[in-house]
N, C-alpha and C positions, 0 to 999 in steps of 0.2 A: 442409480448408483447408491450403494450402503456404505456402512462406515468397513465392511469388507471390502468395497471391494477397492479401496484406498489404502494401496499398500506402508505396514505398518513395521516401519526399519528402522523404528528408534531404539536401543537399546538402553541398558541401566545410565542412567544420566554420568555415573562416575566412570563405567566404560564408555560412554563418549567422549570422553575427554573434560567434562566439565565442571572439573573439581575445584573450582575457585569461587567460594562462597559469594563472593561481590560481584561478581558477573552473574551468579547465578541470580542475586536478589535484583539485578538492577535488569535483568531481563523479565524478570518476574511484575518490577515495578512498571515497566515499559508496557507489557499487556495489559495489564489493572489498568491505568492510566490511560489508554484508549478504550479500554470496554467503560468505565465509568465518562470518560467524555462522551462518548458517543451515546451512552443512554441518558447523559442529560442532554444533550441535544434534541432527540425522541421526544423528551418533556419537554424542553423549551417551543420544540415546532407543531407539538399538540395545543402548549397555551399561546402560538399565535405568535410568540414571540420572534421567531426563524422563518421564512418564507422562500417560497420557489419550490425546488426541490430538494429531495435530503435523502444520501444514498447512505447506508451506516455497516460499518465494517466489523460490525460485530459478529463473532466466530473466527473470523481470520487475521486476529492480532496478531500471530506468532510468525508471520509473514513480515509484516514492518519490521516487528522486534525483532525479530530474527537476522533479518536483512542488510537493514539499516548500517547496524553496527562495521560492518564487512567494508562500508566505501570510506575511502578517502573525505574530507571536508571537500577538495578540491575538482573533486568527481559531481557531473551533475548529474541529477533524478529529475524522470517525468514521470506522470504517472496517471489515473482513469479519474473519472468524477467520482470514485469512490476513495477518493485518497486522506479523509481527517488522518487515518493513523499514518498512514506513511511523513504526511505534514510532522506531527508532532515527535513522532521516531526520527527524524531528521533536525530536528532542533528548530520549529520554528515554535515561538511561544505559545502557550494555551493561550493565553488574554488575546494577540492576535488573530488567532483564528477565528477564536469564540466572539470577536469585531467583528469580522468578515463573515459569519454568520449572520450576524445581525445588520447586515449594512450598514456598517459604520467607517467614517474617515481612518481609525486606528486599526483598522483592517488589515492583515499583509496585503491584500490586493487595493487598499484603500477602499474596501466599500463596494471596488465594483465588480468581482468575480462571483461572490455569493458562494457556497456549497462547494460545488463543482471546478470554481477554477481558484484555488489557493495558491499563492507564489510568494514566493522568498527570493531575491536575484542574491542576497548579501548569503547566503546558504546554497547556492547551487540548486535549490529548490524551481525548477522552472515549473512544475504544479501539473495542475489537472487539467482534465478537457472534458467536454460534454461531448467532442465524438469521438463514437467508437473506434477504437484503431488509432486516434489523430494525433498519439505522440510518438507513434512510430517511425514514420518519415523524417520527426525533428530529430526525433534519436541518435538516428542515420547521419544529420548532419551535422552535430554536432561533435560525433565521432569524429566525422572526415574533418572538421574544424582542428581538432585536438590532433591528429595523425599528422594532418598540415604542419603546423606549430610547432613539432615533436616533442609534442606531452603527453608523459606516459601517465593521463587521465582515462579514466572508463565514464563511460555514462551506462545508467540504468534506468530501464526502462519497464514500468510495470502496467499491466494492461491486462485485460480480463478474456476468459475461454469465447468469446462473443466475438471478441475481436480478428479470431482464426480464419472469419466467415469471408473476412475485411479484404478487398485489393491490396490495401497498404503493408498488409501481414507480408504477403510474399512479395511484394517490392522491396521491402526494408530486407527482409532476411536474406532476399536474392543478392541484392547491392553491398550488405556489411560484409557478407560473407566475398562476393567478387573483390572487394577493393582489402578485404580483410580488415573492417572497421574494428576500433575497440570500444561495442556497443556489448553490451549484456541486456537479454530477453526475457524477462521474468516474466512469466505467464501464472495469472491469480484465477487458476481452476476451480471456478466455485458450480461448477457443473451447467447450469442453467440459466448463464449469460442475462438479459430482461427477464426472462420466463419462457424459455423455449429449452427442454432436456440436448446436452449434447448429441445424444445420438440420434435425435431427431433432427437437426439441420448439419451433420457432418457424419460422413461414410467412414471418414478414420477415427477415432475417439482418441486414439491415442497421440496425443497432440506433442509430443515429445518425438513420436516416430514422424510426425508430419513436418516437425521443422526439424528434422535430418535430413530431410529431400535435398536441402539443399546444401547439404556438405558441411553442417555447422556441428559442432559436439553440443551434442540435445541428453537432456537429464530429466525425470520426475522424481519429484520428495514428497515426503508424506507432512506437507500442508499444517497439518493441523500438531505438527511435533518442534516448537524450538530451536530447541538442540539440533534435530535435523535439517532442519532449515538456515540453522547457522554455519553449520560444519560445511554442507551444501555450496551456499554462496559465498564464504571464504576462498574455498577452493577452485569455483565458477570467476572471482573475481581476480584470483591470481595468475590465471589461465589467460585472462581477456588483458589484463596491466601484463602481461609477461610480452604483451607483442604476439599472441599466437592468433589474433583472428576474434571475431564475434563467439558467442556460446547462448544456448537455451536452456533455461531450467524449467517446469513446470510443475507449479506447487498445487497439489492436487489437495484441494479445502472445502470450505464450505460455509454459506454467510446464513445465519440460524432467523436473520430477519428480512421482509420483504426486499425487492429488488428496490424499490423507494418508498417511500411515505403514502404512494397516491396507490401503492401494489395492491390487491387486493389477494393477489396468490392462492388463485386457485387451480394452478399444476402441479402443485406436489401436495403428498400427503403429510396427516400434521405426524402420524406415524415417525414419517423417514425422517421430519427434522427433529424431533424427540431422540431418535434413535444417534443421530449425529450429534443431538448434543451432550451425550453419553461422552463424547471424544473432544471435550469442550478444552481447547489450547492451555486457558487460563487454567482453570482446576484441575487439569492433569497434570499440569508442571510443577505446581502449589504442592499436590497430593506427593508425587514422585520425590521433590526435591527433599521434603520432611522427611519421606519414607528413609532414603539413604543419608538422611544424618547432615545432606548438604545445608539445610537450612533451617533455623529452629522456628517449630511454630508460629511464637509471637510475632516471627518475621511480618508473615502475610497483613496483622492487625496494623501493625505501622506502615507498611505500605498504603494499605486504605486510608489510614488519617492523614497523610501526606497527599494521598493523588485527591481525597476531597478537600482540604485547603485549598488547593492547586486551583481544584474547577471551580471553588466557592470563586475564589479570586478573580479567574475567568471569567465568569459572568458580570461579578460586579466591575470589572473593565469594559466589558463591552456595553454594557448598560448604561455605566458614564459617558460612555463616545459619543461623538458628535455627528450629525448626518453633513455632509457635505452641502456648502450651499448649490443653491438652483442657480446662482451665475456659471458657476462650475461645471455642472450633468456634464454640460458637451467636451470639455476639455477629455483628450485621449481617445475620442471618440471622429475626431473631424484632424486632418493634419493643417497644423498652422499655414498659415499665408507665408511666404518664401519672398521676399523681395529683392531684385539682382541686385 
């Protein structure tokens, strides 16, 4: 797959509707702010600092940013082991995160998710998962929770092209759509799942046609566009709160760095990722927004001094934290004794 053959339906930023200077900066601020967390992360887990594993979502910020903004507080998010940006486009703090990278007690997870499973309960954030597919099922019931209760809540759930492969894919989509959950399926097509090309482990590629199967209104946006991906799940989300049944969108992207830290990526060429990052979220939205007068230059400078304070801060938070005592480890690990 090229950066053709990722269809490209973004229009002038001011004919998509997004002529509101402040939305435009603060969407602009939201990618910065995870492309720069996420490369110091890279640094941090090079000097030893960060350990396990480290998946990083750079290329596909405009997916969080984009997204995010669309759900209610009230609406809960799950989402894959590749989730810092979605974390931080949902409001959970950098200093937080950037803890629970470090295993530390100040952690959202307190220390003991690591990378991969980030959570926030006071944000609706129920976090990541190291498996593939595995917040699909939750998805599912957390919908029929909300349907139960009659809260016109969505939940969103984000999960990667790998996941298609998954049993749990069409159980969930079979089930929201039978009972008519209000679950929204955001599929983060970044083509090549671990390291294996879509159309090498899947006969339909078009992965929007394949969760139609089951009677669901299925969509693809062009990933790598903001604005398109804003407009997109706004209207995905009003569909799914209006009472009309589950919906699929799939953001067809691309992640410009290894599948993790340990990747060594040698199925793609360095070619096609160069050429993809010709179509880089960040710098096209930056470049377009200037172009039409939405935002003045200077903007982008101050956004950079802002999101690196931000991560300076970050680190020196989680650097102070504290590791959990060893009386501790076991707590949430064993269920306490129950006495009648």
């Amino acid at each position: 797959m090229t950066p053709q053959d990722t269809p490209d339906t973004r229009p002038a930023i001011g004919a998509a509707g997004l002529d509101d200077p402040e939305r435009a900066r603060a969407l602009l601020w939201q990618m910065v702010r995870i492309r720069r967390f996420e490369e110091k992360c890279a640094e941090l887990y090079s000097a030893g600092m960060i350990r396990g594993f480290l998946h990083l979502y750079i290329g596909e910020e405009a997916i969080a940013a984009g997204a995010m903004p669309a759900l209610r507080d009230t609406d809960s998010v799950l989402a894959t082991y590749r989730e810092h940006g979605h974390a931080l486009a949902r409001g959970v703090p950098a200093g937080e995160i950037m803890a629970e990278m470090y295993g530390k007690q100040e952690g959202c997870s307190r220390g003991h998710g690591g990378s991969m499973h980030l959570f926030d309960a006071g944000r609706r954030f129920v976090g990541g998962s190291a498996i593939v597919g595995g917040s699909l099922p939750l998805a599912v019931g957390f919908a029929l929770a909300d349907q139960l209760a009659g809260r016109d809540n969505v939940t969103a759930c984000f999960f990667g092209d790998g996941a298609v492969a998954e049993g749990e894919f069409h159980e969930s989509l079979n089930l929201a759509t039978l009972w008519q959950l209000p679950v929204l399926f955001l599929c983060e097509n970044n083509r090549y799942a671990m390291g294996t090309a879509l159309e090498r482990h899947q006969s339909q590629v078009d992965l929007a046609a394949k969760a139609a199967a089951y009677r669901l209104p299925s969509e693809s946006v062009d990933g790598m566009d903001v604005v398109a991906v804003s407009r997109a799940t706004e209207a995905a989300v009003a569909y799914v709160r209006g009472g009309q049944g589950p919906m699929f969108l799939e953001y067809r992207t691309y992640r410009f760095r290894a599948h993790s830290m340990f990747d060594p990526e040698h199925y793609r060429d360095k070619a096609e990722v160069e050429q993809w990052r010709q179509r880089c979220p960040v710098e096209t939205f930056a470049r377009d927004a200037v172009a039409c007068g939405l935002l003045e230059a200077s903007v982008r400078d101050e956004i950079e001094r802002e999101v690196a304070e931000e991560i300076d801060a970050a680190v020196a938070f989680a650097e102070a934290g504290t590791w959990e005592p060893v009386e501790d480890l076991c707590h949430d690990v064993y269920a306490r004794e129950v006495r009648p």
